[in-house]
N, C-alpha and C positions, 0 to 999 in steps of 0.2 A: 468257541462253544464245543461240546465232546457229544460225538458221535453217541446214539443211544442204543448203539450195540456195539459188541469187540470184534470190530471190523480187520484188526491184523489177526487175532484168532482166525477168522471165518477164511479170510484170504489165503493165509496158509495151509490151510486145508484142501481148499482147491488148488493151490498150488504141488502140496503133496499129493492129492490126485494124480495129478498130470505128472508127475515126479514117477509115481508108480506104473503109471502106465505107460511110461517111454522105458523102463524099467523093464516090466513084462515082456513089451515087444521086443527089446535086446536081447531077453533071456532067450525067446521065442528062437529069435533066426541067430543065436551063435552061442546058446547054451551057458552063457556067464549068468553071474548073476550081476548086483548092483547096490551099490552101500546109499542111502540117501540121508543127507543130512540137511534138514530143516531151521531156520530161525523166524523168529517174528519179523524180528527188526528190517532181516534182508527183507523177508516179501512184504513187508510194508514198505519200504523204500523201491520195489519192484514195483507195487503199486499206484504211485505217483504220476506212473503215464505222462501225460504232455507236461505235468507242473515238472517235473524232471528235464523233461527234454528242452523247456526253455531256459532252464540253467544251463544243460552241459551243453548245446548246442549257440544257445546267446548269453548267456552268463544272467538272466533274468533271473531277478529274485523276488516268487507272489506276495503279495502283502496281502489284506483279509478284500475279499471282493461276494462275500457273501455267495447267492445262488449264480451269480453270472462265471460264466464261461469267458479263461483266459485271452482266448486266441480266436472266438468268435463272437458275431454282436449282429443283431441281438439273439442273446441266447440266455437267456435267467427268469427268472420270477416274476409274475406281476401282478397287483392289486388289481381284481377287475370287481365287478358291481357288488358280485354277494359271494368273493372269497378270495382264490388264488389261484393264477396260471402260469405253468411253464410253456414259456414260448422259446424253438426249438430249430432256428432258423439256420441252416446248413452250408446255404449257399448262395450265389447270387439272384438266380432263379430266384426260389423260396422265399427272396427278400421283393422282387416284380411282383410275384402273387399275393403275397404279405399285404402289401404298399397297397394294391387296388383292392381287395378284401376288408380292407381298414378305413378306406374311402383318404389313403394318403397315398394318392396315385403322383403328384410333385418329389415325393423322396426320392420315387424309384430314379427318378431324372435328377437327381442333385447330385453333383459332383462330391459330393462329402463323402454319400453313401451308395453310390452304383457300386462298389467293391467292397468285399470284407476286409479288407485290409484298409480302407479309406474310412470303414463304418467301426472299425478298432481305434483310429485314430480320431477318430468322433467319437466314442462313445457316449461322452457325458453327454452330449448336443443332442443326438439323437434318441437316449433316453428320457432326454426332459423331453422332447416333443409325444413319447409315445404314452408314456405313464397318463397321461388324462383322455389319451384318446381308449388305451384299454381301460382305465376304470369306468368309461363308461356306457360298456355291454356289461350281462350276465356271462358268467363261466360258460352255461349251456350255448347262448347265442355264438361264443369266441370258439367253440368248436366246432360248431356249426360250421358256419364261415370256411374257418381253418383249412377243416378235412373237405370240404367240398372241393379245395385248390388245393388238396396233397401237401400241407405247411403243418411241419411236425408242431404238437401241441398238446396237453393234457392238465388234467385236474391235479391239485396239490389234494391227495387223499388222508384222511385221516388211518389209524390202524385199522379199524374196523372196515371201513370204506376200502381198501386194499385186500386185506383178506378174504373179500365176500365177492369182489370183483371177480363178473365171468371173466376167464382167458382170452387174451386175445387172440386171435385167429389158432384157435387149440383143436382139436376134439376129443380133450377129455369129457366124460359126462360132468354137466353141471351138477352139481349136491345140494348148491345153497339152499334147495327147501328143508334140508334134514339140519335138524336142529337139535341140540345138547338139552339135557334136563332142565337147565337155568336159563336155556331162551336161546343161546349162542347160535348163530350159525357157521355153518363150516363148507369154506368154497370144496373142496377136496381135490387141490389142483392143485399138477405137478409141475416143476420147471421147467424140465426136459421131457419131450416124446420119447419112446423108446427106438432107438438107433435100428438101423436097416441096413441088411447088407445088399451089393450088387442088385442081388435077384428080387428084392424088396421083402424079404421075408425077414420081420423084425428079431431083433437077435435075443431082446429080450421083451417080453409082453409081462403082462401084468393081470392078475384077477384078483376082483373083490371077495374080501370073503369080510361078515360082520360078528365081532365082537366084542360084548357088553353093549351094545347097541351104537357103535360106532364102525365104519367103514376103514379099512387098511387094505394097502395095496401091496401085491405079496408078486415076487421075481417068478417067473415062469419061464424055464428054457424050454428052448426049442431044438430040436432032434437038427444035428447039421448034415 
């Protein structure tokens, strides 16, 4: 299936970032400058992360495994009462807390899956037993649960439903009440905080200013 955005675009881009900015700091402390030369292809193949590293390191080659996770288990997708959950299981911990959250306190003690590396070699086994115990809670009930015992987990959001999502642990101001002529609303949330030096005095801040009846966030330097 194809990605619903140009994800080696966007990639290289942040990678030209970071290109430029180890660039800058060269020029900074020894006055050269710095030729950069970008391709798609490299930083999609830089992007690959662990599917890469189980080739060059075990000669593994992924075949299609949908939302689950290579090299961890359980880590993927799951039907639950009234939609979809990614469940986000880290480590062995995660998987003791999981197991009694679930009221599947026996797994934690099964020799298949006390280990990720035993619950990899399980995989199938262990998915079939949990596919009908999540389908049936609610989304809201399985997070509940979840975050009460720290076991990473979250909603499969639609566009909208992402968009409009407050920040998590952010303090940007939330927007979502301010809404577009045709109903829209608009989180007005950034990716990034703006960076701070040593002394905590951020290097670049930001102020609102509105135009045509929409909010933008405009670079404000700060005197060093």
């Amino acid at each position: 299936m194809k990605v619903g955005v140009a994800v080696s675009d966007l990639v290289t881009g942040l990678y030209t970032t970071i290109a430029i900015q180890a660039a800058l700091l060269h020029q900074a402390r020894t006055g050269e400058g710095q030729s950069i030369d970008m391709a798609l292809f490299d930083c999609q193949v830089a992007g690959l992360a662990n599917q890469a590293t189980n080739y060059l390191v075990g000669g593994m080659l992924p075949g299609r495994m949908g939302n689950a996770h290579p090299n961890i288990v359980p880590y993927q997708v799951f039907a639950v009462a009234d939609g979809y959950l990614i469940l986000a299981i880290a480590n062995d911990r995660q998987f003791v807390s999981f197991a009694n959250a679930a009221g599947l306190e026996r797994l934690a003690s099964d020799a298949r899956f006390i280990t990720n590396a035993a619950r990899v070699a399980h995989r199938a086994e262990l998915v079939e037993r949990l596919v009908p115990v999540m389908a049936a809670r609610s989304q809201a009930r399985w997070i509940a649960a979840l975050e009460a015992v720290n076991v990473p987990c979250g909603p499969i959001n639609r566009i909208d439903q992402g968009v409009c999502r407050p920040p998590s642990g952010c303090a940007w101001p939330d927007r979502s009440h301010e809404s577009h002529r045709d109903g829209r609303n608009e989180s007005g949330r950034e990716p990034v905080a703006p960076f701070r030096n040593a002394a905590g005095i951020p290097l670049c801040a930001t102020a609102s200013r509105r135009t045509h009846g929409r909010n933008f966030k405009q670079p404000v330097s700060h005197p060093t």
